[in-house]
C-alpha positions as semicolon CSV with decimal commas, in nm:
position;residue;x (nm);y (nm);z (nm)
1;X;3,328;7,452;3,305
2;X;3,016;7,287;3,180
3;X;3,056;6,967;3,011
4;X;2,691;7,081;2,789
5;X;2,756;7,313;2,531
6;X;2,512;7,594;2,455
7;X;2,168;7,472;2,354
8;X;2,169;7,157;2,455
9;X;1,939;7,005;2,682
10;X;2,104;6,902;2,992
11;X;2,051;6,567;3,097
12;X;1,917;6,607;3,440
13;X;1,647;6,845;3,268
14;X;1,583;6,534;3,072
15;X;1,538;6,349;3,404
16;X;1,304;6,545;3,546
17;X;1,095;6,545;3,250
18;X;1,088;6,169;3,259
19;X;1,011;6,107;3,625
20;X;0,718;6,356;3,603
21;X;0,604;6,200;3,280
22;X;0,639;5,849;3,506
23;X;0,464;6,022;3,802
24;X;0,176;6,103;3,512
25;X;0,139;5,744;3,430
26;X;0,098;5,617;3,822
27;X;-0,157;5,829;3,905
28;X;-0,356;5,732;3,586
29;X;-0,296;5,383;3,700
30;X;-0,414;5,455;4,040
31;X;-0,717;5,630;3,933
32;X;-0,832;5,301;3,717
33;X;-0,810;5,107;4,075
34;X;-1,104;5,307;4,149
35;X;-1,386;5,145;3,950
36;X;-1,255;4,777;4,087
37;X;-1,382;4,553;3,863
38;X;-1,383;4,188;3,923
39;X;-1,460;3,893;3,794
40;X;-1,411;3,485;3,832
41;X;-1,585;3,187;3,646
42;X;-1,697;2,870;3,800
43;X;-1,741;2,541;3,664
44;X;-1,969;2,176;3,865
45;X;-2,145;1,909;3,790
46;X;-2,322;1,722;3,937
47;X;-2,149;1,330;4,032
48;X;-2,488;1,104;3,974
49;X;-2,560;0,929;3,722
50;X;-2,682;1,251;3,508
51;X;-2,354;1,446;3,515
52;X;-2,491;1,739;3,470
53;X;-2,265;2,014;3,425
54;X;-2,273;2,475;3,441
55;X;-2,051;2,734;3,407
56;X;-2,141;3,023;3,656
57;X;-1,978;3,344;3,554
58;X;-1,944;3,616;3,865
59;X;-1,834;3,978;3,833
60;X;-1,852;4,281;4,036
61;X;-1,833;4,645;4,015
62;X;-1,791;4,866;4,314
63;X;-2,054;5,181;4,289
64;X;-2,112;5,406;4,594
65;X;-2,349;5,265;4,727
66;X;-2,223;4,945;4,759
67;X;-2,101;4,640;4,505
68;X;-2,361;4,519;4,183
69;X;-2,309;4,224;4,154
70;X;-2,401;3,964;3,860
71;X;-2,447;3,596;3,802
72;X;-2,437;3,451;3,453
73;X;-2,542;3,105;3,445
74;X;-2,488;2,845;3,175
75;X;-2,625;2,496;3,188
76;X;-2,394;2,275;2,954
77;X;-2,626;1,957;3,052
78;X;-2,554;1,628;3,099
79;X;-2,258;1,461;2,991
80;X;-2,426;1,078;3,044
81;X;-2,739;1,161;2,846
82;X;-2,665;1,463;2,586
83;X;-2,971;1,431;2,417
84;X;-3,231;1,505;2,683
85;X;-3,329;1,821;2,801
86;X;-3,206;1,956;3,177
87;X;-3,298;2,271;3,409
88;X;-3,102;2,397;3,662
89;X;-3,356;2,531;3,927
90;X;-3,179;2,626;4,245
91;X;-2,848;2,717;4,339
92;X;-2,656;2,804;4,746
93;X;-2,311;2,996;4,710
94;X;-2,104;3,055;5,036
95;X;-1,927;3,417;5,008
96;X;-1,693;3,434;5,230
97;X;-1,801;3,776;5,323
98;X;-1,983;3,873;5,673
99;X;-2,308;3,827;5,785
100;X;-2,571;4,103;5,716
101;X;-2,743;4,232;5,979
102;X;-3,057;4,277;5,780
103;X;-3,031;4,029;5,490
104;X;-3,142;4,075;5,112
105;X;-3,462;3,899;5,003
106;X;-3,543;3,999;4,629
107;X;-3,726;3,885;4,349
108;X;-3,547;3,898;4,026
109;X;-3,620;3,818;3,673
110;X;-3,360;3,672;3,446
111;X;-3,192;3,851;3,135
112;X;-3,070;3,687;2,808
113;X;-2,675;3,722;2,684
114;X;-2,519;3,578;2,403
115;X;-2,806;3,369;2,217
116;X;-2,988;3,204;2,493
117;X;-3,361;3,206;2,486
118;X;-3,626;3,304;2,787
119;X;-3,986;3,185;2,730
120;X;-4,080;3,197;3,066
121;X;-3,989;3,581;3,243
122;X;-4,090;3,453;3,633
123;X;-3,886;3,600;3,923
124;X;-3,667;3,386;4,081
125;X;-3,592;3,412;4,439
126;X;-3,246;3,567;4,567
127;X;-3,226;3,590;4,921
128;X;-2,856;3,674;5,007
129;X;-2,739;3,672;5,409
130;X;-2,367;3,852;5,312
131;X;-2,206;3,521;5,388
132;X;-2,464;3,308;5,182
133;X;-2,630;3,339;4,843
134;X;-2,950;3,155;4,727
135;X;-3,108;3,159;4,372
136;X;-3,389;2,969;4,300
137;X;-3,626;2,934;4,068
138;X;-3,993;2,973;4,212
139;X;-4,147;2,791;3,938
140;X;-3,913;2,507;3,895
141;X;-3,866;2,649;3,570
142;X;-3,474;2,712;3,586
143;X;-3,244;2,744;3,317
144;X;-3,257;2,516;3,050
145;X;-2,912;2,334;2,857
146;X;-2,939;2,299;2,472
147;X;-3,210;2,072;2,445
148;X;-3,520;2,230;2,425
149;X;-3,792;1,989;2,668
150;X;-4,150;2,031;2,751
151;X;-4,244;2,087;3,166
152;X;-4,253;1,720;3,365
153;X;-4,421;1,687;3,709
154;X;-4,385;2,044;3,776
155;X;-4,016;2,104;3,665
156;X;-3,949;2,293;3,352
157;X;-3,688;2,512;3,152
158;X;-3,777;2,848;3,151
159;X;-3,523;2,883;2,781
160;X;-3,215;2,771;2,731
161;X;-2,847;2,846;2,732
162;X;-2,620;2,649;2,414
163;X;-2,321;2,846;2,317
164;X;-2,014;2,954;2,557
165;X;-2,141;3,274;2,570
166;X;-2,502;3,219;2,662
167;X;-2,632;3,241;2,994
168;X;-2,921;3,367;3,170
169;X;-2,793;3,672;3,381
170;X;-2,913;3,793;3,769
171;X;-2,791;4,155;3,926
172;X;-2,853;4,283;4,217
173;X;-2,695;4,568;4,443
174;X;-2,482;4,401;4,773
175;X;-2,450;4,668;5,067
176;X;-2,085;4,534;5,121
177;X;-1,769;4,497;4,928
178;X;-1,736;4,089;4,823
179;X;-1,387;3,946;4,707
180;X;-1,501;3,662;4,433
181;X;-1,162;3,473;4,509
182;X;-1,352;3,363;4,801
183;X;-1,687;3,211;4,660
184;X;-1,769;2,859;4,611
185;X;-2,080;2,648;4,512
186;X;-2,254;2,483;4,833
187;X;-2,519;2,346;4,593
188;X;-2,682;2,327;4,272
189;X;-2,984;2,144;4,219
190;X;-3,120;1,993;3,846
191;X;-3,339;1,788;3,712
192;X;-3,355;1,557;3,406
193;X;-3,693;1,593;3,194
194;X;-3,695;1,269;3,055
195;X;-4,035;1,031;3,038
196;X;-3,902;0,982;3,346
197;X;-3,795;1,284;3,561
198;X;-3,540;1,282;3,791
199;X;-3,351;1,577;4,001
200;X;-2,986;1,570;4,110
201;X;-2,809;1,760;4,318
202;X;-2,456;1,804;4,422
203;X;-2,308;2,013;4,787
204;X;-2,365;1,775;5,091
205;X;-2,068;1,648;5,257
206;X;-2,109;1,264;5,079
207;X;-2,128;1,470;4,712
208;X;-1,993;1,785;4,670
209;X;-2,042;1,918;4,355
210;X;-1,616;2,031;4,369
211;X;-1,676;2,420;4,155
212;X;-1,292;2,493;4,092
213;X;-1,240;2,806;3,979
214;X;-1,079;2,829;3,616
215;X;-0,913;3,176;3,675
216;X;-0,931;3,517;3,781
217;X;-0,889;3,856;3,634
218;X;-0,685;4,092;3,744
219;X;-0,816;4,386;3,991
220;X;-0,667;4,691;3,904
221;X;-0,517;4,712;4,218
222;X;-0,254;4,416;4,063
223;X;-0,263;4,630;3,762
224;X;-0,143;4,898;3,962
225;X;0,121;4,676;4,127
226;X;0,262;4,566;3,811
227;X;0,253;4,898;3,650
228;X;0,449;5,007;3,937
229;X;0,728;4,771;3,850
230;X;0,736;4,883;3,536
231;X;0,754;5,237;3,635
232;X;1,047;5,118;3,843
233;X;1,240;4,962;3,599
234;X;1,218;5,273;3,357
235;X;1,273;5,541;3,632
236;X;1,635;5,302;3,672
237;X;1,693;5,298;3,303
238;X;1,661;5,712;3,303
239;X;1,906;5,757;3,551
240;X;2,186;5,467;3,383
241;X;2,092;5,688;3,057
242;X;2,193;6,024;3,309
């Protein structure tokens, strides 16, 4: 004799209901994997005697035809001398990825976020070799800190970055998929436009300009991972409850 008088829902109905409602939720968690989204900050300075320091925001997004891929640069200036004006002109990231075959050699212009300022549009150059990344600035006009300064023996800001959020931003399309966990910041070239210019740079062997990165977010794939668990823990709860 059954133990579930008439019209009540047995429990293994119940059950099933719950582990298709739990299958449901995977594959809209699997399905968000798909747009793999990245991203990873990096902080340097330089280590002479003008300290100067930038935040260098990365992210990704895989399309089909490849991965776009953006740089957000922030120049914080110099920690020795706050009150004079600074341009970051030319920057080398190693990627850890492979080596193209036929490497990228663009010319991009830079766009504003946040508040910062551009008053001078000129392309800079992006050549990118898949395991290498240079940015540079073919004016010498790079990205200014907070301090506004006028151009000294060729070198110049072409605006400037001040809050958190500011940055002047590069994108470009890479032909290959890049994992950001694995960049780092081979060098990063500035100059001081003081009465007295000077450029610093940070990335040989004898001063490395040490870019840690502050943290990463999540792919989706983790997200997947962890929603996974989850699912796991409630599918084990449903059948205690059965």
């Amino acid at each position: 004799m059954s133990r579930f008088t008439e019209g009540t829902t047995p429990v293994r109905t119940l059950g099933r209901a719950f582990r298709y409602g739990i299958a449901t939720l995977a594959s809209a968690l699997l399905a968000t994997s798909a747009s793999s989204q990245q991203s990873m900050p990096l902080s340097a300075c330089t280590v002479g005697p003008l300290r100067n320091c930038a935040t260098i925001d990365f992210s990704t997004q895989s399309v089909v035809d490849g991965t776009m891929l953006q740089i957000a640069i922030n120049n914080m200036g110099s920690l020795t001398q706050p009150l004079m004006g600074t341009s970051i002109y030319n920057l080398v990231f190693a990627t850890g990825a492979t080596t193209l075959a036929t490497p990228l050699d663009l010319m991009l212009s830079p766009t504003a976020q946040g508040s910062a300022t551009i008053t001078d549009n000129s392309p800079w150059s992006l050549f990118f070799g898949g395991d290498v990344l240079f940015l540079s600035a073919l004016n010498d006009h790079g990205v200014g800190n907070c301090v506004p300064a006028g151009s000294s023996a060729g070198f110049g800001q072409a605006g400037n970055t001040c809050g958190g959020n500011d940055a002047f931003v590069f994108s470009f399309l890479s032909p290959i998929g890049l994992d950001l966990s694995t960049f780092s910041l081979l060098n990063m070239e500035v100059v001081g436009l003081g009465s007295a210019p000077f450029a610093e740079s940070c990335g040989d062997p004898d001063m490395p300009c040490g870019s840690v990165p502050t943290s990463t977010v999540p792919e989706p794939a983790t997200l997947v991972l962890v929603g996974a668990g989850l699912i796991g823990v409630m599918i084990r709860r449903g059948r205690i409850r059965s």
